[in-house]
C-alpha positions as CSV (number, residue, x, y, z in Angstrom):
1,X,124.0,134.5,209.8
2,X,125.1,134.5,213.8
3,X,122.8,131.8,213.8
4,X,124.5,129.8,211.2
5,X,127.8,130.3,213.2
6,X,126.1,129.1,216.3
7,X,125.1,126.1,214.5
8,X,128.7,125.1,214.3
9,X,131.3,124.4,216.6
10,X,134.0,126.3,214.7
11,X,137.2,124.8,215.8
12,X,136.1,120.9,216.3
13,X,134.7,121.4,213.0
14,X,138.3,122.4,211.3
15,X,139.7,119.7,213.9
16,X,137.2,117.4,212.4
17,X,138.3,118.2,208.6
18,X,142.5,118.8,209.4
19,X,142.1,115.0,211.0
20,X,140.3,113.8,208.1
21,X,142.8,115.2,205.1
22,X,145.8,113.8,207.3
23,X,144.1,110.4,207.6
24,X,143.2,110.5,203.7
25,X,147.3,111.4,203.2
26,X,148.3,108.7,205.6
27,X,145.9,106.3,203.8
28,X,147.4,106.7,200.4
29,X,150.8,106.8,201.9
30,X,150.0,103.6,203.5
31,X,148.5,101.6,200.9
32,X,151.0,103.0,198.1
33,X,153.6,101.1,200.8
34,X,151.6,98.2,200.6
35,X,150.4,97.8,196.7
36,X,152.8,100.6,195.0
37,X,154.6,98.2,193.0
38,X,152.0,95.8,192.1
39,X,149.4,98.6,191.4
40,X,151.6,100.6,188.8
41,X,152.0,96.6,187.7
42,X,148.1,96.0,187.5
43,X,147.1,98.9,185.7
44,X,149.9,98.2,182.9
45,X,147.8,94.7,183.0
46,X,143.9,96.0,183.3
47,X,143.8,99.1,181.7
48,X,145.2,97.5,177.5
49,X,141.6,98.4,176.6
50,X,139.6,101.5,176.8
51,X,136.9,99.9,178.7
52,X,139.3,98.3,181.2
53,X,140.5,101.7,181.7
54,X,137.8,103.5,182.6
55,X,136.4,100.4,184.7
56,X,140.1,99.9,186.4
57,X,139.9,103.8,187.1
58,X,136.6,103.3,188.9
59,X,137.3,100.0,190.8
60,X,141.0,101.3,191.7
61,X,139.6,104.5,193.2
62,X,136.7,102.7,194.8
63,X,139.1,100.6,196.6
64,X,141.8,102.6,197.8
65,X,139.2,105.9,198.4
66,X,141.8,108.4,196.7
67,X,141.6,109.8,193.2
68,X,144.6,111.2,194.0
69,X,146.8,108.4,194.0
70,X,145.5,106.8,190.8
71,X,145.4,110.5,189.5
72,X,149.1,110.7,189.8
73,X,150.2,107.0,189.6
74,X,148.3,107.1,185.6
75,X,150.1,110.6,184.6
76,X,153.3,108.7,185.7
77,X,152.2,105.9,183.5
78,X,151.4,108.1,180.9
79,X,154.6,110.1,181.2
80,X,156.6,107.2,181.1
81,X,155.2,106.1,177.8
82,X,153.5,102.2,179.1
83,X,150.3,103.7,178.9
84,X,148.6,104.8,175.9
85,X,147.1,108.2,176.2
86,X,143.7,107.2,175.6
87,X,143.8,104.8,177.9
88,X,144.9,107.3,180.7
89,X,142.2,109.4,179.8
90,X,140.1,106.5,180.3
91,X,141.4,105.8,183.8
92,X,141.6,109.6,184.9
93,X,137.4,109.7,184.0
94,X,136.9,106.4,185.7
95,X,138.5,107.2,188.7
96,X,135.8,110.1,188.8
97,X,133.0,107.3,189.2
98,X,134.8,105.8,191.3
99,X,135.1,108.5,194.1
100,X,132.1,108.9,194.5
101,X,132.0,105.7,197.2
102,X,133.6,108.0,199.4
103,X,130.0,109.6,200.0
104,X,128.3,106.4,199.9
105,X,131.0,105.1,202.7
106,X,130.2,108.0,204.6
107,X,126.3,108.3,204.6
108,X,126.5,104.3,205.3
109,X,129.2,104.9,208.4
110,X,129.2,108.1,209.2
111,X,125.5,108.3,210.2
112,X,124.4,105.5,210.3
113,X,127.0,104.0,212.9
114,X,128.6,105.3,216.3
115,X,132.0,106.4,214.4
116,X,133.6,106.2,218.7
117,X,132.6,102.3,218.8
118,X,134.5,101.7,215.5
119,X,137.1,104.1,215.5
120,X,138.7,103.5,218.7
121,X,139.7,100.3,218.5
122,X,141.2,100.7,215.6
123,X,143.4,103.4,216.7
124,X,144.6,101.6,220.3
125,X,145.4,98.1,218.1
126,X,147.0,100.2,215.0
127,X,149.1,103.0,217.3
128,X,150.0,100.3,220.3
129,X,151.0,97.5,217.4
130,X,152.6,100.3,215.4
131,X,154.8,101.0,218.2
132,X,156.4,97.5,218.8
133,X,156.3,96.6,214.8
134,X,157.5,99.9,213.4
135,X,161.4,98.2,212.5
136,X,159.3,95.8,210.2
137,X,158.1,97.3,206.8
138,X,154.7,95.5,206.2
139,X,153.6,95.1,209.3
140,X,154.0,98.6,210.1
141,X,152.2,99.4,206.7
142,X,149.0,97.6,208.1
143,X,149.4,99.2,211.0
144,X,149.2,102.7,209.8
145,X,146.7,101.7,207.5
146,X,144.2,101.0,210.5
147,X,145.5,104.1,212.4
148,X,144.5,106.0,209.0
149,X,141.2,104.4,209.2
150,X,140.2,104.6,212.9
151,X,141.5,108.4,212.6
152,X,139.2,109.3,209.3
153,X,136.4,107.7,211.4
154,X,137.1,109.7,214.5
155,X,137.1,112.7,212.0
156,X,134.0,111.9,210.7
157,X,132.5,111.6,214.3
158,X,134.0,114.9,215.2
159,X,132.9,117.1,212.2
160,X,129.2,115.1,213.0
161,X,128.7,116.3,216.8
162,X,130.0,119.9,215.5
163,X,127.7,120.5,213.2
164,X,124.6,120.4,215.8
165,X,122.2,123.1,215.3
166,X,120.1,124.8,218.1
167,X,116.6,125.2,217.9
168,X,115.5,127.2,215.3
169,X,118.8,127.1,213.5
170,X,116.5,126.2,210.7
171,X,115.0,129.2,210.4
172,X,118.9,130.8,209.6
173,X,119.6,128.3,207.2
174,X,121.2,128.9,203.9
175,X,118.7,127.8,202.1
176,X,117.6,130.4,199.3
177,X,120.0,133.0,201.1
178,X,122.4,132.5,197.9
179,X,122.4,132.1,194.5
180,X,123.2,128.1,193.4
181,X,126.3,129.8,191.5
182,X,127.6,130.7,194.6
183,X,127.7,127.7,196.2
184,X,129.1,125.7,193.0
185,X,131.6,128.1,193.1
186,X,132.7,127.9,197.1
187,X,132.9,123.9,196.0
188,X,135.5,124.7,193.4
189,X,137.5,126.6,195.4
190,X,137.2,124.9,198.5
191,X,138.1,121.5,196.6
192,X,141.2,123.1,194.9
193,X,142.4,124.6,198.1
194,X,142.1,121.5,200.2
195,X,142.9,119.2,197.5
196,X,140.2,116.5,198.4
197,X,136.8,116.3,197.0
198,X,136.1,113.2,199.8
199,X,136.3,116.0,202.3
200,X,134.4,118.1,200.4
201,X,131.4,115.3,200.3
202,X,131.7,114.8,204.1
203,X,131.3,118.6,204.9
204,X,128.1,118.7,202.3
205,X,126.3,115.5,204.0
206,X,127.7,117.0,207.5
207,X,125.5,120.2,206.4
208,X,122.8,118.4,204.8
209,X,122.2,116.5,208.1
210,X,122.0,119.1,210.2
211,X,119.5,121.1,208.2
212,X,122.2,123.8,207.8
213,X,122.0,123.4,203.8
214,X,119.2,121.8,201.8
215,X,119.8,119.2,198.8
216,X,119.8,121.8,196.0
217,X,122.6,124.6,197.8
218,X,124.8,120.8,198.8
219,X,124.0,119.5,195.4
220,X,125.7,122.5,194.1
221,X,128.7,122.7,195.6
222,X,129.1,118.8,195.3
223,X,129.0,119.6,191.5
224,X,131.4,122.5,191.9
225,X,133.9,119.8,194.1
226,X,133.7,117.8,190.9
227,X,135.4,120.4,189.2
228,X,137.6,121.5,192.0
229,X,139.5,117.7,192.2
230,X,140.8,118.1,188.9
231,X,143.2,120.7,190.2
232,X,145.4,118.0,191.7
233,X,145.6,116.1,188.6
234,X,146.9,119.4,187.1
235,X,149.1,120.3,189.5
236,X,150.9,116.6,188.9
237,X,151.2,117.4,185.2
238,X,152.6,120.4,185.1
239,X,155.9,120.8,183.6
240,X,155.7,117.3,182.5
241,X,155.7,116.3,179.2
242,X,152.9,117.1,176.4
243,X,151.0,113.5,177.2
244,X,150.7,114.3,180.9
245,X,149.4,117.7,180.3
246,X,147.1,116.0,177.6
247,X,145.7,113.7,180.9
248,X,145.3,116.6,182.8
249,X,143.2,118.8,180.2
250,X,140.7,115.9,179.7
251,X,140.2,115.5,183.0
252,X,139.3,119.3,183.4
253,X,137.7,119.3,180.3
254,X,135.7,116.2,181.1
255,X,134.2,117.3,184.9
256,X,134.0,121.5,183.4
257,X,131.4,119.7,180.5
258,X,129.6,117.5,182.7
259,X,129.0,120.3,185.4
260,X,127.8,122.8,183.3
261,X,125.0,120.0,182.5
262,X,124.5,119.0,186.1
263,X,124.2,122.7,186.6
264,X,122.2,123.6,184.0
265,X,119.5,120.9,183.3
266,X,120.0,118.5,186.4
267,X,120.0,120.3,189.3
268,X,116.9,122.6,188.5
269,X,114.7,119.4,188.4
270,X,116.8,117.5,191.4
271,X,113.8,118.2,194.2
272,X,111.5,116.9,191.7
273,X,113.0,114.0,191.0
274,X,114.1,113.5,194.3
275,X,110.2,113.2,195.0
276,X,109.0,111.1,192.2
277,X,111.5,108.9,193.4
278,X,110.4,108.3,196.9
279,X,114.2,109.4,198.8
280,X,112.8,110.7,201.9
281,X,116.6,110.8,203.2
282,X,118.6,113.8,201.3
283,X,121.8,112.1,201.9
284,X,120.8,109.5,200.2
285,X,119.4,111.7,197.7
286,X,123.0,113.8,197.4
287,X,125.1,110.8,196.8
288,X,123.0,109.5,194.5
289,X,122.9,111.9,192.2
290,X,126.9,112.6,192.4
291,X,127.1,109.0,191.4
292,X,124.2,110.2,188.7
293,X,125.8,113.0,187.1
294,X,129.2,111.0,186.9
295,X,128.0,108.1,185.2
296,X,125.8,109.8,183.1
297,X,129.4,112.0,182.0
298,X,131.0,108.3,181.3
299,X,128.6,107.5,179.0
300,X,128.5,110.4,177.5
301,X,132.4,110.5,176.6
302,X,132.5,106.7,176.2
303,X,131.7,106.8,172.3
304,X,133.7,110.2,172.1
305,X,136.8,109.0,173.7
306,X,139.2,108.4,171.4
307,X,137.9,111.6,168.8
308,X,138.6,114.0,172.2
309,X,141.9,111.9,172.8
310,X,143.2,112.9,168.9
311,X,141.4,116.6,169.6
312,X,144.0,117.0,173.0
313,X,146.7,115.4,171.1
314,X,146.5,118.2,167.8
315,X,145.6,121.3,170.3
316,X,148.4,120.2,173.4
317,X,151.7,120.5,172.4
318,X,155.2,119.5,173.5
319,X,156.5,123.1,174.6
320,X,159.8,121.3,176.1
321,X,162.9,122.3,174.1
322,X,164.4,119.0,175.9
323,X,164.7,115.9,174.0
324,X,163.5,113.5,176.5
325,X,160.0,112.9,176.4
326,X,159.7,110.1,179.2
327,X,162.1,110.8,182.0
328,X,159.4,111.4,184.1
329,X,160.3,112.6,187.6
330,X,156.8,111.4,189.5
331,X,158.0,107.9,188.0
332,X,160.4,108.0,190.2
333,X,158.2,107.0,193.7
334,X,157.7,103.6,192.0
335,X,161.0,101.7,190.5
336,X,159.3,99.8,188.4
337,X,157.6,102.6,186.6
338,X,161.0,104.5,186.5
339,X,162.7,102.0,184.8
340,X,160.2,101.8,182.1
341,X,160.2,105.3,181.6
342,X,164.0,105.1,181.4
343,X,164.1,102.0,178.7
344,X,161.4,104.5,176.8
345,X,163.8,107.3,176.7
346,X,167.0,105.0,176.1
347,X,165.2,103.1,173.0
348,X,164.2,106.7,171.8
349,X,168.1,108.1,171.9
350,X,169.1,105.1,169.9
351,X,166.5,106.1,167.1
352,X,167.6,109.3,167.5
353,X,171.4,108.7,167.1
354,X,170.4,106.2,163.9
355,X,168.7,108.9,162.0
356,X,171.6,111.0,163.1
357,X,174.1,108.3,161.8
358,X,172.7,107.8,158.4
359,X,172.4,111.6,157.6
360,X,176.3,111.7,156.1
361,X,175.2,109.6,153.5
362,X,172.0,110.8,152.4
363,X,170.4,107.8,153.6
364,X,166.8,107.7,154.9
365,X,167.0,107.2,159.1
366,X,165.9,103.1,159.9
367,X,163.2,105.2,162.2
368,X,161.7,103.3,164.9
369,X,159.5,105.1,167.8
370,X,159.3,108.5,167.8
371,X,162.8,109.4,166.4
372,X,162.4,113.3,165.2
373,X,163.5,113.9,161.0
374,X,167.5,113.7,160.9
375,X,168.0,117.6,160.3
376,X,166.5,118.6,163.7
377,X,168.9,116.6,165.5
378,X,172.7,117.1,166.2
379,X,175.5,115.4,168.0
380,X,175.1,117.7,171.1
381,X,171.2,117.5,171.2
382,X,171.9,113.5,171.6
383,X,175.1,114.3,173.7
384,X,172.7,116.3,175.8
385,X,170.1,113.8,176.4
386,X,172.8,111.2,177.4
387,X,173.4,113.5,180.3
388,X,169.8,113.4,181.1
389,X,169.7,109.7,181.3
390,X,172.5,109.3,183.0
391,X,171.4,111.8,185.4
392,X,167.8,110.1,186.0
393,X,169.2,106.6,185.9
394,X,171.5,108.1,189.3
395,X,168.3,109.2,190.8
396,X,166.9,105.7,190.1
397,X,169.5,103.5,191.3
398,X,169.1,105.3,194.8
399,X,165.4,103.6,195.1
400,X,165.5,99.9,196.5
401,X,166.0,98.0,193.6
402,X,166.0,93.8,192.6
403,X,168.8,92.8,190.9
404,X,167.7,92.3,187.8
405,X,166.5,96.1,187.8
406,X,169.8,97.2,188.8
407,X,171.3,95.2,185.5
408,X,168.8,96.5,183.3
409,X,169.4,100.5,184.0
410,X,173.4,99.5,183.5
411,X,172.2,97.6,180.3
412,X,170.1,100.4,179.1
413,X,173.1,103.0,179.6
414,X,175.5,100.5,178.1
415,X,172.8,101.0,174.9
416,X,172.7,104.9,175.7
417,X,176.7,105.5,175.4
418,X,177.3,103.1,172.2
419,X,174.1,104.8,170.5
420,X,176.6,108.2,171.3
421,X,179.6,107.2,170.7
422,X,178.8,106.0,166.8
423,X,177.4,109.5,166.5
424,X,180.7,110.9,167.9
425,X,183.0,109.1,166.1
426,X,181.5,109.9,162.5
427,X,181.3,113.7,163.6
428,X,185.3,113.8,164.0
429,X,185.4,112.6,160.6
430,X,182.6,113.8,158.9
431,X,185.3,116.4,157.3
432,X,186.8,113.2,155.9
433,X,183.6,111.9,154.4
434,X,182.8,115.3,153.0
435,X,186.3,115.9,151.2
436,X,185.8,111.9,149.7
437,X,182.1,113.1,148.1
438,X,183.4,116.7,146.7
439,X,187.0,115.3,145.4
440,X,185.7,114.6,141.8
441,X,188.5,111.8,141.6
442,X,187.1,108.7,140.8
443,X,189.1,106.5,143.4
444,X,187.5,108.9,146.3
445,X,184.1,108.9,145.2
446,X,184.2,104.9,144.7
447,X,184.9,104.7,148.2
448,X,182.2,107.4,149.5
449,X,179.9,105.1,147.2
450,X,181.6,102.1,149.1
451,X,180.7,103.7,152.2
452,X,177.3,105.1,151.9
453,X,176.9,100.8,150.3
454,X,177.7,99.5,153.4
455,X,175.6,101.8,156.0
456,X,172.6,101.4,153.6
457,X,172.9,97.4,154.3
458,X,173.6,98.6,157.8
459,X,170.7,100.4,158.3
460,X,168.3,98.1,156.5
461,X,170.0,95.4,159.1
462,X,168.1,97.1,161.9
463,X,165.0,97.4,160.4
464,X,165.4,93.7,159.5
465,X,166.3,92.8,163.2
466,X,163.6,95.3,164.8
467,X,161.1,93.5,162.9
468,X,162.4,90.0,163.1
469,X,161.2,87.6,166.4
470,X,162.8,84.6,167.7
471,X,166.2,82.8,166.7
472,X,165.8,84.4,163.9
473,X,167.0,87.5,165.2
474,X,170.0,86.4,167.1
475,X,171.3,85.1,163.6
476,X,170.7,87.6,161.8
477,X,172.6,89.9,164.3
478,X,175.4,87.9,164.3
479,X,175.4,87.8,160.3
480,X,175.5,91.6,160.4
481,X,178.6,91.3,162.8
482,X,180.2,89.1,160.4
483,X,179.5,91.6,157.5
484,X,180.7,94.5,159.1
485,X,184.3,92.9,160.2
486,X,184.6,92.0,156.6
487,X,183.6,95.6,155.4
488,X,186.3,97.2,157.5
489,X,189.0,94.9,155.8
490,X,187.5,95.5,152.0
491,X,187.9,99.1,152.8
492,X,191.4,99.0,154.4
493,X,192.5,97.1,150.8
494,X,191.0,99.7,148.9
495,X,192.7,102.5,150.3
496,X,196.3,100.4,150.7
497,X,196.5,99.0,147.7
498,X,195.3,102.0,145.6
499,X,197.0,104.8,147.0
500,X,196.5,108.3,145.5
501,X,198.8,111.2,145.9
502,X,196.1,113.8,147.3
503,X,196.5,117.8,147.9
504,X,193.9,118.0,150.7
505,X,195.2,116.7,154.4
506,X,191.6,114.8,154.9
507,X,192.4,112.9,151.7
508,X,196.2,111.5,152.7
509,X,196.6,107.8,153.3
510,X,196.8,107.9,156.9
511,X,193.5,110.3,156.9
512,X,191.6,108.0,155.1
513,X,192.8,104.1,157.2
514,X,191.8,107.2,160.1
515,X,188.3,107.6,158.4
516,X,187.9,103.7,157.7
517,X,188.8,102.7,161.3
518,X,186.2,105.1,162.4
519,X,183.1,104.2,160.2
520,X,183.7,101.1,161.5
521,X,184.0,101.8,165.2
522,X,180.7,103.8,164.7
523,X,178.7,101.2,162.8
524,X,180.1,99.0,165.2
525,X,178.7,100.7,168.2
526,X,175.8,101.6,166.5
527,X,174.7,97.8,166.0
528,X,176.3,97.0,169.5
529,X,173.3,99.5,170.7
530,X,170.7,97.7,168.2
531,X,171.5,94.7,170.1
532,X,171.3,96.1,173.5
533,X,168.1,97.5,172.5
534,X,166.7,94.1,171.0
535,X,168.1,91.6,173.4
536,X,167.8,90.8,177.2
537,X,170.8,91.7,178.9
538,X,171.8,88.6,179.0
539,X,171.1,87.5,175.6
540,X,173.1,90.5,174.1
541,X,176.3,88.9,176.9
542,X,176.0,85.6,175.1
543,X,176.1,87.8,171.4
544,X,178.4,90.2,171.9
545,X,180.9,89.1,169.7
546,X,182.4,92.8,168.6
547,X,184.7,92.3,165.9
548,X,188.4,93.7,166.3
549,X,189.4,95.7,163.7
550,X,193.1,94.8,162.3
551,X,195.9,97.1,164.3
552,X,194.0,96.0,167.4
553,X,191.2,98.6,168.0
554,X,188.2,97.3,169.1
555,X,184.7,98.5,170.2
């Protein structure tokens, strides 16, 4: 074992590896300066199919050389609700493929190339330009994205000279001295602890070269760093909502399947192969068969994908007593993402506050999305998740925004306190509504019926306008204002002109104008929302036409 350690030049070996898992960080932090925005955009776009998922996943990593990033940037997609599950799934597997160019990028460059020549110019023209262009944002961006690459070079260059073995190093190899388990199991941990699989790789074919390991002990623990990645994708998810852990589980559940194979049946005939094949260079032979062992996994779970996506979706559950679903707090590092995660959440409180609505009159919610059954949801629960909308939306505004996405989030909490306020109003006077339904007198329980008429029409109106496109829409939304104006004045002739002497307080006159004011103030504001919901907001500025209820009150 002393020969092992003389082998390797301890601390410009962890030099070597610190340098490169800074340069990977300032890499992704570079390029998510550069392409954040339009990358969260693109793989909305690519990734509408399950094939364009997994391909997208692979491309996107192959590019950008971190897993990470699209990792995290999917579960924020995910989270947020614009991507299907399966289709993250699909993009969390494919970005496995796609890592493995790291180990192709460094057995091309890092050993094949003298990493000084290429590095160093990259670092005096990135770290001299960086200095005089730092005041200008993308400038500076391509800047520190050559000082990320000169410095991952110049890693690579140092972990290369440190792992130089004496003369008969060889004979003090580790080579048979351990059991294959060992090693797969010093690549999981490793991975998980250093959070970077590339590194990983490049310590493996840094071994490898230097006759330190041979193919079947790197093979192993390349198989074992397989495993190890996934930690940071389950880091990401954790606390997050039942979809993002859902990502996270298939990606663990995905690399824990394939590596038990690649354990199992492909490493025991790896040297064979390797043979038949003709690779006389075991770098060559290592990457290819990481490259192997992960397409093989795609195609495995290719045909499978969407019966494992409906197997996470029955066995992970949402364990958040919290109403929101989407407010995502990783979507936050991108605006765009954020705001889509907030318009997710704001369309689901209006569902929410319908079914919540129509529940006084014994009417079946108008559901839409995921709005949960009528009895599990109560004024505060709704009340509550305004507060966590509001509180997100704060958080969002303090990112650099366009104008237009500054509108939207005021447009979307517009929606988010009307949607509240119609449940508010009919609480105060649900006492009301319930004295009108148990009075037994005839006049009381024709208007209940009068009542529970007119929300019925309301509530089939925003089915109808949900489901209706075009002009058509617009018109029919301003028919329903029309018929709601005129609803409030039937009403208020019902109860003047047939006044009933009434020994409750919730049946008096002024109790019941009270009551009819406030039905309509809630439908109202409840069809204000719809609209908010349904149109642009500048569409809904051109239709919003409240109607003012006699005495003055309006919405």
């Amino acid at each position: 074992m002393r020969s092992i350690w003389q082998a390797i030049d301890l601390w410009q070996a962890l030099a070597g590896l610190g340098l490169f898992l800074f340069a990977m960080l300032l890499l992704e932090r570079a390029l998510d300066d550069l392409s954040g925005a339009r990358l969260s955009r693109y793989l909305r776009r690519w990734t509408q199919t399950r094939l364009g998922a997994i391909g997208t996943g692979a491309l996107v990593t192959a590019v950008l050389q971190s897993s990470s990033l699209v990792g995290v940037m999917t579960l924020a997609l995910v989270g947020a609700g614009v991507l299907p599950l399966v289709n993250g799934i699909g993009v969390v597997l494919g970005a496995n493929l796609g890592t493995t160019a790291t180990g192709w990028l460094v057995t091309l460059a890092g050993f094949k190339l003298d990493l000084d020549r290429a590095a160093l110019p990259l670092l005096a023209f990135g770290s001299l330009g960086y200095f005089v262009l730092r005041s200008w944002p993308q400038p500076a961006a391509l800047l520190r994205l050559a000082i990320a690459l000169g410095l991952l070079l110049f890693a690579l260059g140092l972990m290369k000279a440190a792992i130089a073995p004496p003369p008969g190093a060889m004979a003090a190899a580790l080579t048979g001295r351990a059991h294959v388990l060992w090693y797969f199991a010093g690549g999981v941990v490793l991975t998980a602890v250093i959070q970077s699989s590339s590194a990983m790789m490049m310590v493996m074919l840094s071994l490898l070269a230097a006759g330190i390991v041979d193919l079947t002990a790197a093979a192993a623990v390349v198989i074992g760093a397989n495993l190890g990645t996934t930690s940071t994708v389950m880091l990401g998810a954790a606390g997050g909502s039942a979809d993002r852990r859902r990502v996270a589980w298939a990606h663990l559940g995905y690399n824990l399947v394939v590596d038990i194979i690649a354990l199992v049946i492909a490493l025991p005939v790896l040297p064979k192969v390797v043979h038949l094949l003709g690779i006389g260079d075991p770098l060559w032979a290592l990457v290819g068969f990481h490259s192997a062992i992960n397409l093989f996994g795609l195609l495995l779970f290719y045909p499978l994908l969407g019966a494992y996506t409906a197997l996470l979706a029955r066995r992970v559950r949402d364990r958040h007593r919290a109403l929101a679903l989407y407010l995502d707090p990783n979507a936050l590092a991108l605006a765009d993402t954020a705001l889509a995660s907030l318009e997710r959440e704001t369309e689901r409180l209006f569902w929410l506050s319908a079914a919540r609505f129509t529940r006084p009159f014994h009417l079946a919610a108008p559901a839409g999305g995921e709005a949960l059954p009528a009895s599990r949801v109560g004024y505060q629960q709704i009340k509550d998740l305004e507060q966590e909308l509001i509180a997100y939306a704060s958080r969002l505004q303090s990112l650099p925004l366009l104008p237009e996405q500054a509108m939207k989030i005021n447009h979307d909490l517009a929606l988010a306190r009307n949607a509240v306020l119609a449940v508010k109003v009919l609480r105060d006077v649900a006492h009301n509504l319930a004295a009108l339904e148990e009075s037994g007198e005839e006049h009381h329980l024709a208007l209940f019926a009068a009542y529970r008429e007119a929300i019925e029409m309301l509530a089939g109106a925003v089915r109808a306008v949900r489901d209706t496109a075009g002009g058509g829409r617009a018109q029919l939304y301003r028919e329903t204002v029309e018929k709601l104006n005129a609803f409030h004045d039937r009403m208020h002739r019902m109860i003047v002109e047939n006044p009933r002497p009434a020994g409750r307080s919730e049946l008096s006159l002024s109790s019941l104008l009270n009551l009819n004011r406030e039905v309509w103030l809630g439908a109202v504001s409840l069809w204000r929302a719809l609209g908010q919901l349904c149109f642009t907001p500048a569409e809904f500025m051109a239709l919003d036409r409240a109607p003012a209820a006699p005495g003055g009150r309006s919405a």
